[in-house]
C-alpha positions, -999 to 999 in steps of 0.1 A, spaced: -218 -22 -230 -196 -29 -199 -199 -3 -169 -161 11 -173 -161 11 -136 -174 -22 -129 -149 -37 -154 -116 -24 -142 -126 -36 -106 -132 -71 -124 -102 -73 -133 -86 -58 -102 -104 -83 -81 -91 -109 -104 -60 -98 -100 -55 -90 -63 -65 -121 -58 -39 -141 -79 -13 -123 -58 -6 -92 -78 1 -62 -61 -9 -37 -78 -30 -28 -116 -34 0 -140 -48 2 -176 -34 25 -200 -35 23 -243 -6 15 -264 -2 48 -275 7 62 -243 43 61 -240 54 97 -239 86 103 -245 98 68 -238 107 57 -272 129 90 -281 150 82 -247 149 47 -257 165 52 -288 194 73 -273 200 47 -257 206 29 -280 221 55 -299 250 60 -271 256 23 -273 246 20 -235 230 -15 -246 261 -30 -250 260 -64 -262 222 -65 -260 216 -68 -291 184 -79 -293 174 -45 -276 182 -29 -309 168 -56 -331 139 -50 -317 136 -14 -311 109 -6 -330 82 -30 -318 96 -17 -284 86 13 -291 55 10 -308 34 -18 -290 9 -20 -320 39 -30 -340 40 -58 -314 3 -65 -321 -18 -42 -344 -50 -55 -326 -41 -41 -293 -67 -15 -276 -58 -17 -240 -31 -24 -219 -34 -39 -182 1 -34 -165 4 -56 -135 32 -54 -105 40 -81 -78 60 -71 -47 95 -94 -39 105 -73 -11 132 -92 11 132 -98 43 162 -75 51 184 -51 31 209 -67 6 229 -38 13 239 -58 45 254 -86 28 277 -66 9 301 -67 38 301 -107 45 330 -118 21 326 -154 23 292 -149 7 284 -143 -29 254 -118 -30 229 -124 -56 202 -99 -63 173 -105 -45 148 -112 -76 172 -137 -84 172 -159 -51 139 -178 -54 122 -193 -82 122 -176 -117 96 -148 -113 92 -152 -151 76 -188 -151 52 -177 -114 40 -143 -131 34 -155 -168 11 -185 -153 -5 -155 -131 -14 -137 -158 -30 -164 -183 -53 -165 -154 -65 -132 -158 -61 -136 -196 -86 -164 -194 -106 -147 -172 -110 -114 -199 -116 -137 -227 -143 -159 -214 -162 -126 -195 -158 -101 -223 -152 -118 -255 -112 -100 -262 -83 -112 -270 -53 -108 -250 -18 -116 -252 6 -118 -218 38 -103 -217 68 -111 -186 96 -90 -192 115 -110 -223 92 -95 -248 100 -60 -265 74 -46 -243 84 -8 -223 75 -23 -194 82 3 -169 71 34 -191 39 18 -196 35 9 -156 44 50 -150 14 56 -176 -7 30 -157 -2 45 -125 17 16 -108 46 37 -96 73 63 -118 105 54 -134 133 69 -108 168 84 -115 181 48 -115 154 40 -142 136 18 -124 100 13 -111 95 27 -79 63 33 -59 58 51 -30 38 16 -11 64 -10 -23 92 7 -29 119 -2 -58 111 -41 -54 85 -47 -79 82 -71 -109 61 -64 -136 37 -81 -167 14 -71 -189 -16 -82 -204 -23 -67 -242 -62 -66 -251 -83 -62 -279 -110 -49 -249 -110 -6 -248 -106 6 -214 -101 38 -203 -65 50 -190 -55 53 -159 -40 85 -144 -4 81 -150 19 81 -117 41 114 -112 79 114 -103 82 118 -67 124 112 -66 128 149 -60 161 165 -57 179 130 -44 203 112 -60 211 83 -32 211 57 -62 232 76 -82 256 81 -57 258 45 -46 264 31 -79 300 9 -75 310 14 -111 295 48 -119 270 34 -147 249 67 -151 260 92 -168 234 112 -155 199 110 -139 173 86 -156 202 71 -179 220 44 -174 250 30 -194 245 -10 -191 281 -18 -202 289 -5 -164 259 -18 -144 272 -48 -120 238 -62 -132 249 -64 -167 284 -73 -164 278 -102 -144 244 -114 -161 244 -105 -194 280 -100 -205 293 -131 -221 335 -124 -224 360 -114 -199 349 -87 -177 375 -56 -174 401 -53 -147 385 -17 -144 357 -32 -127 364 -61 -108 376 -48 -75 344 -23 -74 319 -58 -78 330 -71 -45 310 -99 -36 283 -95 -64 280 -126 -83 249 -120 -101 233 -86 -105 233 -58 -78 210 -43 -61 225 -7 -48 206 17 -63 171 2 -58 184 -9 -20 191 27 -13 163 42 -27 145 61 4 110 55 -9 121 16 4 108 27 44 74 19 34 85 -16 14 69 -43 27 85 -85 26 68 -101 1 41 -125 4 50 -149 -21 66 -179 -9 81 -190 -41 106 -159 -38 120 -165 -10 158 -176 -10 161 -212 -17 178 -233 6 215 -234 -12 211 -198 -14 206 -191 25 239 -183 27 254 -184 -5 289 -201 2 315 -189 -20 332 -221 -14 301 -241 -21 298 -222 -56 331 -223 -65 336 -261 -68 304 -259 -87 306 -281 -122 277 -278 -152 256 -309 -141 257 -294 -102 253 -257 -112 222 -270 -136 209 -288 -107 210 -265 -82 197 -233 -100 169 -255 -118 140 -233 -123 158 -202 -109 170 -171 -134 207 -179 -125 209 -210 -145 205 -185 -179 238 -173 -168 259 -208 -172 280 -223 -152 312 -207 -166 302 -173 -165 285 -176 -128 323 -198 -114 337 -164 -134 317 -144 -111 322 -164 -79 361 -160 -84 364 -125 -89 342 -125 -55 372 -148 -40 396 -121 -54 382 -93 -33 374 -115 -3 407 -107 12 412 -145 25 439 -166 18 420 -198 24 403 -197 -10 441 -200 -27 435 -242 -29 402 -237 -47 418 -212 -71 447 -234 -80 424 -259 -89 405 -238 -110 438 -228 -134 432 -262 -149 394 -257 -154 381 -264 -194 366 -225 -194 393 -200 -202 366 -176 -180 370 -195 -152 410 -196 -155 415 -161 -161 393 -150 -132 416 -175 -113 447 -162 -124 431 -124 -116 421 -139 -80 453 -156 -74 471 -125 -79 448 -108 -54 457 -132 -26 491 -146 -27 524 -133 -26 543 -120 -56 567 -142 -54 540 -172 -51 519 -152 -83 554 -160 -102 558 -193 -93 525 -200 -105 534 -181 -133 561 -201 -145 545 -235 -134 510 -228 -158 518 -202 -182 537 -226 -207 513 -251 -214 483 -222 -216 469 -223 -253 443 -192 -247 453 -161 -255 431 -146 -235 445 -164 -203 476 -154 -212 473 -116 -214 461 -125 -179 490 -142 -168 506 -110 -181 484 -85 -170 486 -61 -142 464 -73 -110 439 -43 -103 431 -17 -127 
């Protein structure tokens, strides 16, 4: 029989050395109270239109529901710390900010191949089967890391740990190999609520909960339809995801810049033009964000997102690039137009506009825009 000891450092080693940052082994069992939270969650409707976190949910919760043969799970983290705070670049309004995970290559694609290494590596030394898992699986990724000591979930429900910080992503290797847990990590956010408190749209209702449908992350990622008027002035500049409450997080004064070359900002991104972006059509947008998470998005929903971003730039020169985009195919991209041009011109210019495109507009959609009030 393996030496315990001897075997977790195996795989340690293995892993350190494939550029994870940090590893912990804990059972499939292990999950505390995770899956009753979970399913409030779901319960309240905070997933929004996630649906396939409800389709799902019980394999979630249960990972032998996922696979029955599982014995052991290895929970893996990789640091993307950037190279200065994002909170910065929420003042530059000629730039679209995109959430630093977001601005290099797609971690999915650079972890998933990382951990096949290791999974080789388990199977050939010790005779197991193993399964990898990067975040798209119904896996409770960050309850399981707490369990395997990697960090704690903090009051913005994220992953943080007291070496790297809130900037971690994290995999998971199932196993049919038994070994021994871990000691879980304990919560060390204390009485402070700096997350909470930065939040731009007020999406928790309360510490450790968080209602997607208000999250900047969600709204401009994974919400396919027109966003509400409610939120649009508090996104700002925040084209895809935000990044407040893990920015502020005080735990981030011992984060260190990542290592890994593959997420740093890719050249288009370093600075991301809003005027660049904006004139961005599907074949350029594909091209551009090949092999980065932004591409998921589409091109109509991310030029949605760039023009509400014009809308609260406060400049006047982006009006020629918003009259353009009235005649765009996507009735996204023309309502967030119309919402933008309202933001920046005169009202007596909004009107003329008005009554120049509002006839021959077929969506009606675009036309409660037309119609609608300019901030809510």
């Amino acid at each position: 029989m393996t030496n315990q000891e001897d075997l977790k450092a195996d795989i340690k080693t293995k892993a350190l050395s494939l550029g994870f940052s940090s590893v912990g082994f804990t059972a499939p069992d292990n999950l505390g109270d995770a899956p009753e939270h979970f399913q409030q969650f779901l319960d309240n409707k905070f997933h929004g239109e996630m649906g396939w976190l409800k389709e799902k949910a019980e394999r979630r919760k249960a990972p032998k529901k996922l696979w029955p043969e599982v014995n052991s799970i290895i929970m893996l983290s990789m640091n993307y710390g950037p190279a200065s705070n994002p909170l910065n670049d929420l003042k530059k309004n000629n730039i679209g900010n995109i959430s630093v995970y977001a601005k290099g290559k797609d971690y999915h694609d650079i972890i998933k191949k990382r951990l096949k290494q290791i999974a080789r590596h388990i199977h050939r030394t010790y005779n197991a089967d193993v399964k990898v898992f990067v975040d798209t699986a119904p896996v409770m990724e960050k309850p399981l890391a707490e369990k395997a000591g990697l960090g704690w979930q903090g009051k913005h429900t994220n992953l943080v740990s007291r070496k790297y910080g809130s900037w971690l992503f994290i995999g998971s290797i199932f196993t049919t190999l038994k070994i021994d847990n871990d000691k879980n990590e304990n919560d060390h956010c204390g009485s402070c609520t700096a997350c909470l408190n930065i939040c731009p749209t007020n999406a928790f209702p309360e510490p450790y909960k968080l209602d997607a449908r208000k999250c900047i992350s969600y709204l401009t990622i994974e919400y396919k339809g027109h966003i509400d008027i409610k939120f649009r002035d508090a996104i700002g500049n925040r084209i895809y995801g935000c990044d407040d409450c893990l920015a502020i997080c005080p735990w981030n004064k011992y984060a260190q810049m990542t290592a890994e070359s593959q997420f740093y900002p890719r050249v288009e991104l370093n600075p991301a033009k809003l005027e660049d972006l904006a004139t961005l059509d599907d074949e350029s947008f594909r091209k551009i964000f090949s092999g980065s998470p932004i591409k998921r998005v589409g091109r109509d929903f991310f030029i949605r997102n760039v023009l509400i971003a014009i809308g609260n730039s406060n400049d006047k020169n982006y009006l020629p690039i918003l009259l353009e985009k009235l005649n765009d195919e996507s009735p996204y991209v023309r309502a967030m137009a119309i919402w933008a041009l309202g933001k920046l011109s005169t009202e007596d210019k909004f009107e003329a506009y008005r009554k120049s495109y509002l006839p021959q507009e077929k969506d009606p959609a675009v036309i409660k825009e037309w119609n609608s009030p300019i901030t809510g």
